[in-house]
C-alpha positions in Angstrom: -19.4 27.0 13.0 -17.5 28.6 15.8 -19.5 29.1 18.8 -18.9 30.8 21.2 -19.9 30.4 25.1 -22.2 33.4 26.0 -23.9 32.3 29.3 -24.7 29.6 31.8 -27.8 29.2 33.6 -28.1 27.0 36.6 -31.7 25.5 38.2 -31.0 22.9 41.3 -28.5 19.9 39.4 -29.7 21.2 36.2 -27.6 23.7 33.8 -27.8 25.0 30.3 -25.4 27.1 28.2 -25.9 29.7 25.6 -24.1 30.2 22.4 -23.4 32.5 19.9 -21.5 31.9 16.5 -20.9 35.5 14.3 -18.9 34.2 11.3 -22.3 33.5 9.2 -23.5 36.9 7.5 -26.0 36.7 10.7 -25.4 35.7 14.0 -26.6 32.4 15.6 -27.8 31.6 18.6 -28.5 28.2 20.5 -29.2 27.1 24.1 -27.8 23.5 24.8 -28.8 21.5 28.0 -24.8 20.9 30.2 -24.3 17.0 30.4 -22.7 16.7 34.1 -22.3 20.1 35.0 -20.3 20.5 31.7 -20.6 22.7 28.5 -21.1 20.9 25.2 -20.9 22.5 21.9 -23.9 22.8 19.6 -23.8 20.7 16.7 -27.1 22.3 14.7 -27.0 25.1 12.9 -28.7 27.6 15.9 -31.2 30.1 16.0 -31.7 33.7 14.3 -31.3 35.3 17.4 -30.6 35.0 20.7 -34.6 35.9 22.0 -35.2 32.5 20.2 -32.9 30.6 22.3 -34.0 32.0 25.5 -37.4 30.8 24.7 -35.9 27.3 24.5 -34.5 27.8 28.2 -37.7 29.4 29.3 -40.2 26.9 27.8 -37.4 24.0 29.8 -37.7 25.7 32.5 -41.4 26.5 32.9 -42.6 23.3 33.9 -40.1 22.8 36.2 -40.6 25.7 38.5 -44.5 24.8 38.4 -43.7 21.6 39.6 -41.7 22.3 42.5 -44.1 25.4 43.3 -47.1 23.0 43.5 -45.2 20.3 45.1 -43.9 22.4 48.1 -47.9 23.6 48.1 -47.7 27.3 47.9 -49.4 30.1 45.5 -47.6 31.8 43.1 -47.6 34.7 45.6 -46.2 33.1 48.2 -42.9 31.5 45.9 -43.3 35.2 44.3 -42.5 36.7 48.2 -39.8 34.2 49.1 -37.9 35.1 46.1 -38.4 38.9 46.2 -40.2 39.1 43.1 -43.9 40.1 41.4 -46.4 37.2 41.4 -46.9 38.5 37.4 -43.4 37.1 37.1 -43.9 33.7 38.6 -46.6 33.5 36.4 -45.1 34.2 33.1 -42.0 31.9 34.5 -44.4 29.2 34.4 -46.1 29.8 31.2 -42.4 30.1 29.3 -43.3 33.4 28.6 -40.0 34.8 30.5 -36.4 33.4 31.9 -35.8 34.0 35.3 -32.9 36.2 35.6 -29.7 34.8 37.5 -30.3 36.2 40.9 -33.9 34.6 40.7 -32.5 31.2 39.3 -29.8 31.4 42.6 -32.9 32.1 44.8 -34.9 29.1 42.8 -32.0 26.7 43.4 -31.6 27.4 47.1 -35.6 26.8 47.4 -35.2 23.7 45.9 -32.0 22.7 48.2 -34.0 23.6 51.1 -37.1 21.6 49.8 -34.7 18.4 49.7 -33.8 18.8 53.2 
C-alpha cells in the first residue's frame, strides 16, 4: 500500500493522522494515533472510506472532551459558548457522533492549556 498523509488533528499533547491509499480499485482510508508528535504509517489494510476513519477519531475523541468538560465543571452550554459553537455540537462531540473541526480542536486545546495552568 502507498498511503498517503491527508490530515492531522491535534487535541492538547494528543495528535492523529489521516490517510489515504488510491492504488487498490477503491480507495482506503485509516486514522492512526501520532507516537510523539510524529506521523506513522498504517500498517492494516484501512477503511472503505474516509467517513469510517473519522468515526475512529471522533469515537477517540469523545470521551476525552467529556472528561475535561466535566472536570473543569461546566454544562455543555457553557464549553459550547467558550468555544463559539452550538451546544447540539458539544453534544454530538461527546457522543462520537461528529469530529470537531480544526478551529474547534485549536479552541479545545487552548481550554485545556488554560485548565493546566
Amino acid at each position: 500500500m502507498a498511503w498517503e498523509r491527508v490530515q492531522r488533528f491535534r487535541f492538547g499533547a494528543s495528535s492523529w493522522t489521516l490517510w489515504l491509499d488510491k492504488q487498490g480499485r477503491k480507495p482506503r482510508w485509516i486514522m492512526t494515533a501520532d507516537r510523539e508528535g510524529v506521523s506513522v504509517e498504517p500498517k492494516s489494510p484501512g477503511l472503505n472510506s474516509k467517513k469510517e476513519a473519522m468515526k475512529v477519531l471522533a469515537e477517540l475523541l469523545a470521551p476525552r472532551i467529556r472528561d475535561l468538560r466535566v472536570e473543569a465543571g461546566i454544562t455543555q452550554e457553557e464549553l459550547a459558548g467558550r468555544l463559539g459553537v452550538r451546544s447540539i455540537t458539544v453534544s454530538r462531540w461527546e457522543r462520537g457522533e461528529q469530529v470537531p473541526s480544526r478551529d474547534a480542536l485549536e479552541k479545545l486545546t487552548e481550554f485545556v492549556n488554560s485548565q493546566n495552568r
